[in-house]
C-alpha positions in Angstrom: -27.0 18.9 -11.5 -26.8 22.3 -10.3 -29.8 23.5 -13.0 -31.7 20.3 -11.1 -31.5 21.9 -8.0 -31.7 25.1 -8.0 -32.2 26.0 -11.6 -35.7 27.4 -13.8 -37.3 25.9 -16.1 -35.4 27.1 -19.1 -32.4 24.1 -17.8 -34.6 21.3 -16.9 -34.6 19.3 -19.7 -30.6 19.8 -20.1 -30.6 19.4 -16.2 -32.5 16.4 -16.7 -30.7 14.3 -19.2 -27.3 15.8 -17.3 -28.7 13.9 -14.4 -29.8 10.8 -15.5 -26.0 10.3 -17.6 -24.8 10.9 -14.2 -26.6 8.5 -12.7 -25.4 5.8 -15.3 -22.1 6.7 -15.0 -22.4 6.1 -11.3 -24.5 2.8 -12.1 -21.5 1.2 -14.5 -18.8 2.3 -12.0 -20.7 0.8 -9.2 -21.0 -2.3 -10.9 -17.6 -2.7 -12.1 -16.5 -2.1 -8.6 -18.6 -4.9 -7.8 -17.0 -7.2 -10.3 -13.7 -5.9 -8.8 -14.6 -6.9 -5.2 -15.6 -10.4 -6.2 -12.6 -10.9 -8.3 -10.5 -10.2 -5.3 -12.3 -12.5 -3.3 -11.9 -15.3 -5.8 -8.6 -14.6 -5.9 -8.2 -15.0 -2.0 -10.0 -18.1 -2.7 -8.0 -19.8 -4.9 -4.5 -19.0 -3.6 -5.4 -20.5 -0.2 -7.1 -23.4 -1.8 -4.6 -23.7 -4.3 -1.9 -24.1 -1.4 -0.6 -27.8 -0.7 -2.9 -29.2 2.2 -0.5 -29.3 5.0 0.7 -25.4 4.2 -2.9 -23.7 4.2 -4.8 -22.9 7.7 -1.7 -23.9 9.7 -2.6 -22.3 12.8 -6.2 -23.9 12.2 -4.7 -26.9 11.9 -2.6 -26.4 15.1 -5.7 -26.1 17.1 -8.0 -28.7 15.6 -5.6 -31.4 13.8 -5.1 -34.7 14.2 -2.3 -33.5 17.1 -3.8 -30.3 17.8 -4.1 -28.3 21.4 -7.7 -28.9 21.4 -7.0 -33.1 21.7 -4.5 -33.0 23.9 -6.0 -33.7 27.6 -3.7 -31.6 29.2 -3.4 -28.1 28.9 -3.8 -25.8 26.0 -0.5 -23.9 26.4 1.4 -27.0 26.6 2.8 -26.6 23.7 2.3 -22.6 23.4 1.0 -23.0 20.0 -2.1 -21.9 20.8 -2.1 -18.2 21.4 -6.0 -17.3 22.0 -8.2 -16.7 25.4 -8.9 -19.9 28.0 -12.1 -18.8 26.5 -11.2 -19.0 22.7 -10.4 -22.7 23.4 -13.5 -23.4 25.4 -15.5 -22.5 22.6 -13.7 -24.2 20.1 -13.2 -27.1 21.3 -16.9 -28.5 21.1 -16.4 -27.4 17.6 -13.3 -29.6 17.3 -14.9 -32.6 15.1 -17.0 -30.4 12.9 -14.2 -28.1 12.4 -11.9 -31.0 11.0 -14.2 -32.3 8.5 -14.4 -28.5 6.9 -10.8 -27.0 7.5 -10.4 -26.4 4.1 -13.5 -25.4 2.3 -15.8 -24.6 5.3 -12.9 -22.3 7.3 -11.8 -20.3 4.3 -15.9 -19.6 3.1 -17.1 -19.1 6.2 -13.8 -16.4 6.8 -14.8 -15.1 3.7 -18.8 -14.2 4.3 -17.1 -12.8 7.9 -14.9 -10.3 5.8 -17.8 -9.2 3.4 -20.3 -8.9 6.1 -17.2 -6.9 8.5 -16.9 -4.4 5.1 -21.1 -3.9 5.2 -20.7 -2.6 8.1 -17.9 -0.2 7.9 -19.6 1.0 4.8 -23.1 1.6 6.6 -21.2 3.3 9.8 -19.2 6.1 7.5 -20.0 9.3 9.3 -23.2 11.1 8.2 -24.1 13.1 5.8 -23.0 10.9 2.7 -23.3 11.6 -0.5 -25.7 9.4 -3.1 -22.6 8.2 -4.5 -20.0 7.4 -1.5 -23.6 5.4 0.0 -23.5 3.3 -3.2 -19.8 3.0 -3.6 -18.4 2.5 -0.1 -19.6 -1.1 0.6 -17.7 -2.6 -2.7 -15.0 -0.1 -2.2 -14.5 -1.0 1.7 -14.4 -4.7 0.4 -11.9 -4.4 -1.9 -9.5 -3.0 0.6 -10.2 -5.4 3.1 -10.1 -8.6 -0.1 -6.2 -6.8 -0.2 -5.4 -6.0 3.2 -2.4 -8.4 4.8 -4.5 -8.6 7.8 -6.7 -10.2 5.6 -4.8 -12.2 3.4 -2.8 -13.6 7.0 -6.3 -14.4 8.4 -7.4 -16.7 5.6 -3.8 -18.4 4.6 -3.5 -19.0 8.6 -7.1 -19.5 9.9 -6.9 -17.5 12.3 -10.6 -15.6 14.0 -8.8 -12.3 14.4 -11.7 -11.2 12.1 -14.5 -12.2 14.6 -13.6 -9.6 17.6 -13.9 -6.8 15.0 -16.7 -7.5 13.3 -18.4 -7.7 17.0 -17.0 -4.2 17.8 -18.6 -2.8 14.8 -22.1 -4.4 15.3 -22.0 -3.6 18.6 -22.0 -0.4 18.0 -23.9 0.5 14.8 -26.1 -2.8 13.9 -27.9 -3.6 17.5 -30.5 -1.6 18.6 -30.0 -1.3 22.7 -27.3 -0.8 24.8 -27.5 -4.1 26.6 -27.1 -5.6 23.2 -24.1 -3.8 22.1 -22.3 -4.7 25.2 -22.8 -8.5 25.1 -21.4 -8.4 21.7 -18.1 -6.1 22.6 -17.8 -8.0 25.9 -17.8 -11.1 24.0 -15.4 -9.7 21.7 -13.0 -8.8 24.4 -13.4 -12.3 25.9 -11.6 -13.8 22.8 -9.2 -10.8 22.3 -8.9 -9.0 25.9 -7.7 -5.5 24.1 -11.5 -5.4 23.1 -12.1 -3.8 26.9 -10.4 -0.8 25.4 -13.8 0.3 24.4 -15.2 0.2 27.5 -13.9 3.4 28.4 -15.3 5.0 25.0 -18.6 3.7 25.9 -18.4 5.4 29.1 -17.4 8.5 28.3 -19.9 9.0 25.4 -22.6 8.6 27.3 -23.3 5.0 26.4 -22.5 3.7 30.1 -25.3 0.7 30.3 -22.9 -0.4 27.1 -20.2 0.1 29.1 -21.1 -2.1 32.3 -22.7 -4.7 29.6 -19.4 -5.2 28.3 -17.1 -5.4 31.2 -20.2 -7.9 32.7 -20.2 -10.3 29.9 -16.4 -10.2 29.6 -15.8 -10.7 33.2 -18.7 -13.8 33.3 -17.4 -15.6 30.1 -13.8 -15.5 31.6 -14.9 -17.1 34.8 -17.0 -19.5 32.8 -13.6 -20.6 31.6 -12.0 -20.1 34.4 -14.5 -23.0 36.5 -14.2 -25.1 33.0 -10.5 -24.8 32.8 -8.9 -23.5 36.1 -5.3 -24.2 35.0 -5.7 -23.5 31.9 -7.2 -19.9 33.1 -4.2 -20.1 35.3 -1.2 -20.4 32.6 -2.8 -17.7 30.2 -4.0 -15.0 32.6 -1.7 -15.5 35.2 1.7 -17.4 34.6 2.0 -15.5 31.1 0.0 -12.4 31.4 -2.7 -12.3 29.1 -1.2 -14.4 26.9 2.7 -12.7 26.3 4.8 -15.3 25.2 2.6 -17.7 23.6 2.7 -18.2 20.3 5.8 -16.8 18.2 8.6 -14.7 20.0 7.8 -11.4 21.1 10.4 -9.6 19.2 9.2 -11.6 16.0 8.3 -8.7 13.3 4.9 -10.0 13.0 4.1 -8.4 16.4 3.6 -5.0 15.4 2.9 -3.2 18.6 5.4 -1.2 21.5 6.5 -4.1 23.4 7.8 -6.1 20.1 9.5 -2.6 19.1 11.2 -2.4 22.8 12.4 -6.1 21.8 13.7 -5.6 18.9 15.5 -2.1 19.8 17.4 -4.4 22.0 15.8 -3.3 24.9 15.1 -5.9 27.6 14.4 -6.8 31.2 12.7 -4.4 33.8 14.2 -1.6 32.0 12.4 -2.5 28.4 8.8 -3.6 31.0 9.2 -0.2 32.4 9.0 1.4 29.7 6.7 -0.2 27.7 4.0 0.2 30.3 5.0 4.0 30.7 4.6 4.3 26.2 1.8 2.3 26.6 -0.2 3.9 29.5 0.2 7.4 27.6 -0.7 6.2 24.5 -4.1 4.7 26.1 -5.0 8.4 28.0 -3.9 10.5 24.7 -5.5 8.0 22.2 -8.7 7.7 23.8 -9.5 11.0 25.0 -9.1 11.6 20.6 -11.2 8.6 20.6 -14.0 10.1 22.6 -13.6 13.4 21.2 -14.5 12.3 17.7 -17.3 9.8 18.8 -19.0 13.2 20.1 -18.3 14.9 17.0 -20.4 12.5 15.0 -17.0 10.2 13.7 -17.8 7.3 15.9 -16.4 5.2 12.9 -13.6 7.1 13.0 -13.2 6.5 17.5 -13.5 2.7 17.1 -10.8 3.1 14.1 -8.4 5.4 17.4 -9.7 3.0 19.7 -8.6 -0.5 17.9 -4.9 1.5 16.7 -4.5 2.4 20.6 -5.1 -1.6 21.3 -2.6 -2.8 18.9 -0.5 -0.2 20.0 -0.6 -1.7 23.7 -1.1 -5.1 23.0 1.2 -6.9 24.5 1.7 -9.0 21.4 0.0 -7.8 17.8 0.5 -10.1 15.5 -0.3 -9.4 12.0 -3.7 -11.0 12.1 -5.1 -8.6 14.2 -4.2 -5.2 12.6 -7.6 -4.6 10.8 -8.1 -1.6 13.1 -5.6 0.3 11.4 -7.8 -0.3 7.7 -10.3 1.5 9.2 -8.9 4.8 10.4 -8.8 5.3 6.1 -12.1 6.6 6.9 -10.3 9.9 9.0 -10.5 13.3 7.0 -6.8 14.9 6.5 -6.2 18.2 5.5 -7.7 21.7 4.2 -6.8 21.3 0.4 -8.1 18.7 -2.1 -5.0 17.7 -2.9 -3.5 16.7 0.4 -7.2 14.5 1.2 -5.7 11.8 -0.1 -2.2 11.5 1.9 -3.9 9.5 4.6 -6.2 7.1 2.9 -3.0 6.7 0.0 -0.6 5.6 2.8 -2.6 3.8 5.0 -4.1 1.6 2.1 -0.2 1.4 1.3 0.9 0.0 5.0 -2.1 -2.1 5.0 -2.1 -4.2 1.4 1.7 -4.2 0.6 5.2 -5.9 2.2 7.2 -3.2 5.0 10.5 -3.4 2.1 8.6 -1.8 -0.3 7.1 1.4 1.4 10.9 2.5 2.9 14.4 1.8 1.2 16.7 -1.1 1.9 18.9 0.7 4.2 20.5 -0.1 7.6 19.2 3.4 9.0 15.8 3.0 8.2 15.6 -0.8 9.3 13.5 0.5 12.7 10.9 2.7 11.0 10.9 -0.5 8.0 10.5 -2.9 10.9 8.2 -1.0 12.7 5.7 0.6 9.8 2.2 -0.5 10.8 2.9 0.2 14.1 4.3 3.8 13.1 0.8 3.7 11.3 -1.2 2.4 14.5 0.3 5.3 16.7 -0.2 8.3 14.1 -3.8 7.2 14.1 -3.9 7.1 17.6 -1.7 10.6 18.4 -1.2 12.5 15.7 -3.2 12.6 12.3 -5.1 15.7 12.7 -8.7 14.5 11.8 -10.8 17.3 11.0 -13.7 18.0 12.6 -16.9 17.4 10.7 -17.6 21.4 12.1 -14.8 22.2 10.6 -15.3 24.3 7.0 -12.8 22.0 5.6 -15.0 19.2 6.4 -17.1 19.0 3.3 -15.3 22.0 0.9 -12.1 22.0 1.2 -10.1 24.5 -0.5 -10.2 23.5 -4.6 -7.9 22.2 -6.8 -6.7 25.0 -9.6 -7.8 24.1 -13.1 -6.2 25.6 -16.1 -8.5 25.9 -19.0 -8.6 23.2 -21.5 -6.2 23.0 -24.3 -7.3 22.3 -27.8 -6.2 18.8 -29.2 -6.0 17.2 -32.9 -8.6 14.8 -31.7 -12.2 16.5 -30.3 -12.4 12.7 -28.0 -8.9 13.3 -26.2 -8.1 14.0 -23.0 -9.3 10.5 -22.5 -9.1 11.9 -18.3 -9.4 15.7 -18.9 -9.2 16.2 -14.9 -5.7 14.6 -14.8 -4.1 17.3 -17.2 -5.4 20.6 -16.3 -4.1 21.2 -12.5 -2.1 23.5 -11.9 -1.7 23.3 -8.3 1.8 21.3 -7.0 0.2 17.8 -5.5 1.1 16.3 -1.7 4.6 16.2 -2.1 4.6 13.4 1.0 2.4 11.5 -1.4 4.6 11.6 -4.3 7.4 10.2 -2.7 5.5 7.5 -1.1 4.1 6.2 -4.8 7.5 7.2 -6.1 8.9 4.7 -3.8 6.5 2.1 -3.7 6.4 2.6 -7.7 9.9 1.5 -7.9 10.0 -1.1 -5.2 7.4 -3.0 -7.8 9.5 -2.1 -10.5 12.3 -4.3 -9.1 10.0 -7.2 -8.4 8.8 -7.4 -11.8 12.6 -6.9 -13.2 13.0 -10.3 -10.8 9.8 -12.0 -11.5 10.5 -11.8 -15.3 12.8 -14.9 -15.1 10.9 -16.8 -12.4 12.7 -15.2 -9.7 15.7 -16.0 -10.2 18.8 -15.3 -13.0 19.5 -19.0 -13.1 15.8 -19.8 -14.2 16.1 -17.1 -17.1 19.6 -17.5 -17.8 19.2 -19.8 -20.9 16.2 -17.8 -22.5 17.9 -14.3 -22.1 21.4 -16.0 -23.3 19.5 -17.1 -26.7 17.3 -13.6 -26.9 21.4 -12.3 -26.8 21.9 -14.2 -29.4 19.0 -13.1 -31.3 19.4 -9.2 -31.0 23.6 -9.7 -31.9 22.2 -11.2 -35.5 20.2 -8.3 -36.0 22.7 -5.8 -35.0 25.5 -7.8 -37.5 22.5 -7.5 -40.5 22.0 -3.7 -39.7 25.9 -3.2 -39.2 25.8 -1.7 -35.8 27.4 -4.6 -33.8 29.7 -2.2 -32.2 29.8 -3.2 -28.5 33.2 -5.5 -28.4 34.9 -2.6 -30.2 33.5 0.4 -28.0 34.4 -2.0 -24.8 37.6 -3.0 -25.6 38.6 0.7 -26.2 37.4 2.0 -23.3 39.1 -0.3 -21.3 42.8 0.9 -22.6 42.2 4.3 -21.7 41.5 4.5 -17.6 40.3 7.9 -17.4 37.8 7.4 -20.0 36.9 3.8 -18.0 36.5 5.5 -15.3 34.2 8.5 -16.3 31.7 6.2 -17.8 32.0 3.3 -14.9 30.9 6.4 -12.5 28.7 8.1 -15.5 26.4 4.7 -15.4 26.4 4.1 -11.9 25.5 7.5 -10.4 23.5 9.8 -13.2 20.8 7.1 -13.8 19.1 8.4 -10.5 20.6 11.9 -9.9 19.9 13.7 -13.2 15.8 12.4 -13.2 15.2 13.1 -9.2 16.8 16.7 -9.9 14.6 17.2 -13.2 11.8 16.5 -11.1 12.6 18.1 -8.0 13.4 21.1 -9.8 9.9 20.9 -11.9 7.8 20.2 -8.5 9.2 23.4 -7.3 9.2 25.5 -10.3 6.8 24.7 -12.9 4.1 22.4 -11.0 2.0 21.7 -13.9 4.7 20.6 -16.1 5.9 18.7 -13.1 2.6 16.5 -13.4 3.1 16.1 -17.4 6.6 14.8 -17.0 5.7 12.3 -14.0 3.1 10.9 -16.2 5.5 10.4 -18.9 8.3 9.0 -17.2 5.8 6.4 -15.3 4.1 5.3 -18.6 7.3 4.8 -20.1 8.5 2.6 -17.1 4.9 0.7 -17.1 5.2 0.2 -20.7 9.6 -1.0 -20.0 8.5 -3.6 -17.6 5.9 -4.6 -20.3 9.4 -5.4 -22.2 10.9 -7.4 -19.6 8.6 -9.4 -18.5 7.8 -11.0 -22.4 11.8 -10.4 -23.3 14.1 -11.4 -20.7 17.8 -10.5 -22.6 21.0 -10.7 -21.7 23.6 -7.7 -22.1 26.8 -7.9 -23.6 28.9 -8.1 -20.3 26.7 -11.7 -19.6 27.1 -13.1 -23.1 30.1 -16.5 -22.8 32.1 -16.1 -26.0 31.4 -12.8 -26.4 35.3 -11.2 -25.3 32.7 -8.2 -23.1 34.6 -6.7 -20.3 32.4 -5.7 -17.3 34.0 -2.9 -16.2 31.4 -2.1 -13.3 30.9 -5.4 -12.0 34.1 -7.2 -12.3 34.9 -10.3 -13.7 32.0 -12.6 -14.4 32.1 -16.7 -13.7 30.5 -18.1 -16.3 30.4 -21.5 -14.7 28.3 -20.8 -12.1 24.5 -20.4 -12.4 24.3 -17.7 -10.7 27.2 -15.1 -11.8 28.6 -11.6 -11.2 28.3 -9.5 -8.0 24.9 -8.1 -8.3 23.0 -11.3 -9.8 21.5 -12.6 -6.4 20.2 -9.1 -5.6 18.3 -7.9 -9.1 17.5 -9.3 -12.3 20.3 -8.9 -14.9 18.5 -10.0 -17.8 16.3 -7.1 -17.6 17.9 -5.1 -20.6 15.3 -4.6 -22.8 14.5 -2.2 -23.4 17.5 -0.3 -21.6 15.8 2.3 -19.2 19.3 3.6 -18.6 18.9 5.4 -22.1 15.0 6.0 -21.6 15.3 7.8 -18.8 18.3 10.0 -19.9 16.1 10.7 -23.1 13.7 11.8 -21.0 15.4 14.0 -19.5 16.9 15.3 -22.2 13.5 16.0 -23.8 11.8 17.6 -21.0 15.0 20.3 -20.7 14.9 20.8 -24.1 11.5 21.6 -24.1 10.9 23.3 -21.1 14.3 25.0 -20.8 14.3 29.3 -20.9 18.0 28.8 -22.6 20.0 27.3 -25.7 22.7 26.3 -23.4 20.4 24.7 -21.3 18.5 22.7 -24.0 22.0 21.2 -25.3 23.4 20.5 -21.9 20.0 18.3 -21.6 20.8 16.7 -24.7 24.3 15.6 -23.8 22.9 13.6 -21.2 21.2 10.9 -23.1 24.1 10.9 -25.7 26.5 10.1 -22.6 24.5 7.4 -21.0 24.5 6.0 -24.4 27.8 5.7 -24.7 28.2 4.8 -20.8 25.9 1.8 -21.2 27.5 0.7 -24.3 31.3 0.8 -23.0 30.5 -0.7 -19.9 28.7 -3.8 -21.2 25.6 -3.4 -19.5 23.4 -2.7 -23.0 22.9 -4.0 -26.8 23.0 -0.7 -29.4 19.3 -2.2 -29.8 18.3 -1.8 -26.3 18.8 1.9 -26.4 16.4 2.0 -29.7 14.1 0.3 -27.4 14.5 2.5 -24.2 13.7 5.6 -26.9 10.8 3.8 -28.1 9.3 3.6 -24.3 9.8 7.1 -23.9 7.5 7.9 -26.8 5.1 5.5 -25.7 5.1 7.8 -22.5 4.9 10.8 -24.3 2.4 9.1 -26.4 0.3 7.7 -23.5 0.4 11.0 -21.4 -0.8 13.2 -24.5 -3.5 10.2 -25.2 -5.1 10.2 -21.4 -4.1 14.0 -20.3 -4.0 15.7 -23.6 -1.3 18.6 -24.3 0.7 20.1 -21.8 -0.3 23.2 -20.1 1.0 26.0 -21.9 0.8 28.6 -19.0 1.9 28.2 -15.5 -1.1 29.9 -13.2 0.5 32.0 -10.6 -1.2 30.9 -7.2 -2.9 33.8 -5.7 -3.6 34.3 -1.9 -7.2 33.8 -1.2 -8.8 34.6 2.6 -11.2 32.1 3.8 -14.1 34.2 4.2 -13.5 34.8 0.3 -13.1 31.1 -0.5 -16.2 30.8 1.2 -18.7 33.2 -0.5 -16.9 32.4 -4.0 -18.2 28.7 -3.4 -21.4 29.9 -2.1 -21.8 32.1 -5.1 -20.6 29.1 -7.4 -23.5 27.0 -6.2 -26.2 29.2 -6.2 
């Protein structure tokens, strides 16, 4: 490409054919993340279709059912199921008998076109200059988030028109030509969600007044429009509950992600908990939107309406999880001076966005409030703190470069299947890693409790027979040696003891330390052994998904004393203390052993000392023995923890190629030499 540009005529025809190989490349990805998109979207299809008739589009249903608000001839908030603007229900309601022969179909479609023409959008509003490729890949790439996003995936199961205010923002500010225009569209906008009018201000103060007035005009005339249709209607919603607090769900409810649900459910309440919230909230409005404005003039306006919709969920007095698209679209925010920390932000908000609060923090009573709170913590780090770059920043379009080692020679001239995952050198966002660490092992124990259904009862009789199964083979091969190893450990309590704490505490300890001490000290090698320990895992839950077994200590008949766990009640479906909390017929293959080989590999290998490389070794030889005594693992599982470890090994050399075999000493580089080293580099 760079012979294309800038080059003679000596590299045009290599320039040429260079060029055009790109351009398929970028051809077959764009397609594929085409296909990708409009998988999702079946997908969304067919789970809310799929759903039982009277579970799907409930708060649809609410509205326009057979007993819905919108028959009833009193008013809408009777019943205080109905949560949106006297307006909202004005509108609606001619659409009552049109809406209830298509609730199904109709409703989820019609959501549907609203999402892929809201993601358009967004992808034609990304701040300019764009490259050729983020023009082509942003609109499939923008849908596919969205397709994933809870906001989303609430809006169609529900049937909610959270999706309709939002999709007005945006083409009220980058589709319409005309500043009237744009107005009526946000106006209307705030007239179904009144946080809308947040953008009035941004208008205002970037120049775009006639927008401004436009908007607080057609919001203020379509409110008294329902207002002289529905005066006590008008009354309840604007007056008797204050915009609409208290309808719907209760305010402390988790679903309502913004301060005033947080106060609640901090066990604030009263004038005390009021106070404060509209002291939070009136200094989250001034900070966030004076960020708002200052990006809008910087050429981000994307990036404003992104600060502008987290400042209204933030202040909202209710938020419910419907209405948190704004939060999607502050991925589009640049983070950071380095390559490697660009993707902190988009990463983690994508995270908060697409998966459940339990699995981005740890089940623990101290973290409950951040757990509880996580979009919201999201919402107000948008809003406050991210520091967005500048687009006249120089970090803007180069930021500083990843290191590269050169590549290393392999048996095969095709592998590195993904060269540019094996040769960095550089140590990556260490925020990052724990956040995909986390959320990498939160799905690792829903797929352990997935295996069997979701429950150890549902499993019970396939992993008791699979038990049966692997016992046979161990009696044929002669290596049946549990009952004996148990039984002897038992007699002895020091020995019971050591192992009992050996297998509950090193299964964590020893790999965190092997890889906090690699991410410190050796970064490349730190990359080599993540890759390998996460294939191996991949490639474990492989195993117990299509195996479901059970260990020795949950075999009847079988004499196995649990020395962990206690005694086990095999009577009742659901037995022993941990079996309501994870899935205990996820032993093979044993990742106890896998991961001490592992580790017992990786200090061999990498270790400066003998000492070192045997005390390594001693660790998977002890959890062996630990998960054997204690009757949590078959002989056989252990062969199969080994063989996922070499599948790792196998899978990182396959896709990364060899290990680096030099670390690359960072050297200090000043900007203004960064900068004439990349000029130099492109011309």
């Amino acid at each position: 490409m760079a012979n294309v540009e800038h080059g003679g005529r000596a590299g045009n025809a290599f320039g040429a054919g260079a060029a055009e190989r790109a351009k398929a490349r970028l051809r077959v990805l764009r397609i594929g993340l085409w296909v990708i998109a409009g998988i999702l979207a079946v997908r969304q299809l067919a789970v809310v279709l799929s759903t039982p008739k009277g579970e799907r589009v409930t708060d649809l249903e609410t509205w326009v059912g057979t007993n819905g608000v919108l028959h009833v001839k009193g008013s809408l908030y009777d019943s205080t199921k109905f949560t949106g603007t006297p307006f909202g229900g004005l509108v609606l309601k001619p659409l009552t008998r049109s809406a209830e022969q298509a609730l199904g179909w109709g409703w989820t479609f019609g959501t549907l076109l609203l999402v892929v023409a809201l993601g358009l959008v967004a992808a034609r509003a990304l701040p300019k200059p764009v490259t050729r490729r983020a023009s082509l890949l942003a609109a499939p790439v923008t849908i596919s988030l969205l397709m994933l996003s809870l906001p989303v995936r609430n809006t169609l199961y529900l049937g909610q028109t959270s999706i309709i205010p939002v999709l007005l923002v945006l083409l009220g500010c980058f589709a319409v030509r005309g500043q009237r225009a744009s107005g009526v569209l946000i106006g209307l906008a705030a007239a179904l969600q009144p946080t809308v009018l947040l953008f009035a201000p941004l208008l205002w103060f970037t120049g775009r007044r006639h927008a401004a007035v436009s908007t607080g005009v057609t919001f203020a005339a379509l409110t008294a429009v329902a207002w002289a249709a529905m005066p006590h209607d008008s009354y309840t919603y604007w007056v008797h509950h204050l915009a609409g607090v208290g309808l719907g769900g209760k305010a402390d409810d988790l679903a309502n992600q913004s301060l005033h649900g947080a106060l609640l459910r901090l066990g604030l309440e009263g004038p005390l908990e009021i106070g404060l919230f509209l002291l939070l909230g009136a200094a989250v409005a001034v900070l966030g939107m004076r960020r708002a404005v200052r990006y809008a003039r910087d050429g981000q306006l994307l990036l404003a309406v992104a600060i502008t919709g987290c400042v209204a969920v933030a202040v909202s007095p209710t938020t419910w999880q419907h209405q948190l698209l704004w939060v999607l679209l502050a991925v589009v925010g640049r983070v950071g001076k380095k390559t490697s920390d660009r993707y902190m932000w988009p990463v983690a908000v994508v995270l908060v966005m697409t998966l459940p609060a339990k699995m981005m923090l740890p089940n623990m009573p101290a973290l409950y409030p951040l757990r509880d709170n996580v979009v919201l913590m999201a919402a107000l780090a948008a809003a406050l703190l991210v520091p967005f770059l500048s687009r006249t920043s120089e970090y803007y379009r180069r930021p500083i470069p990843t290191e590269y080692a050169p590549p290393v020679p392999t048996r095969w001239s095709r592998l590195p299947l993904l060269p540019f995952l094996g040769r960095v050198f550089s140590r990556p966002n260490l925020l990052l890693e724990l956040l995909l660490i986390r959320v990498g092992y939160s799905a690792y124990q829903q797929v352990r409790l997935a295996a069997t259904g979701g429950s150890n009862a549902g499993g019970r009789v396939t992993a008791e027979q699979h038990g049966d199964q692997i016992l046979s083979m161990e009696r044929f091969l002669h290596i049946d040696i549990e009952r004996w190893v148990n039984h002897t450990v038992v007699k002895i309590d020091w020995l019971r003891s050591f192992f009992d704490f050996y297998y509950a505490s090193f299964h964590f300890i020893v790999p965190l330390s092997v890889l906090a001490v690699l991410y410190v000290r050796r970064p490349a090698d730190y990359r080599w052994a993540r890759s390998a320990l996460g294939f191996a895992t991949l490639v474990a839950l492989v195993g117990f998904w299509l195996y479901p077994l059970a260990p020795p200590r949950l075999m009847p008949g079988l004499g196995i004393v649990d020395t962990v766990h206690g005694v086990q009640d095999f009577s009742k479906p659901d037995y022993g203390t941990l079996t309501a909390l994870t899935n205990q017929y996820a032993a093979m293959p044993s990742l106890h052993f896998g991961w001490s080989l592992w580790c017992g590999v990786v200090i061999a290998i990498l270790a400066a000392k003998w000492w070192m490389k045997a005390l390594g070794l001693l660790h998977p030889f002890f959890t062996a023995s630990a998960i054997v005594a204690t009757g949590n693992h078959w002989i056989l599982d252990a062969v199969g923890g080994a063989m996922v470890v070499a599948a790792g090994f196998g899978l990182t050399y396959l896709l990364q190629g060899p290990r680096p075999l030099e670390q690359l000493k960072p050297v200090e580089v000043s900007t203004r030499e960064r900068v004439a080293v990349t000029g130099r580099t492109r011309s």
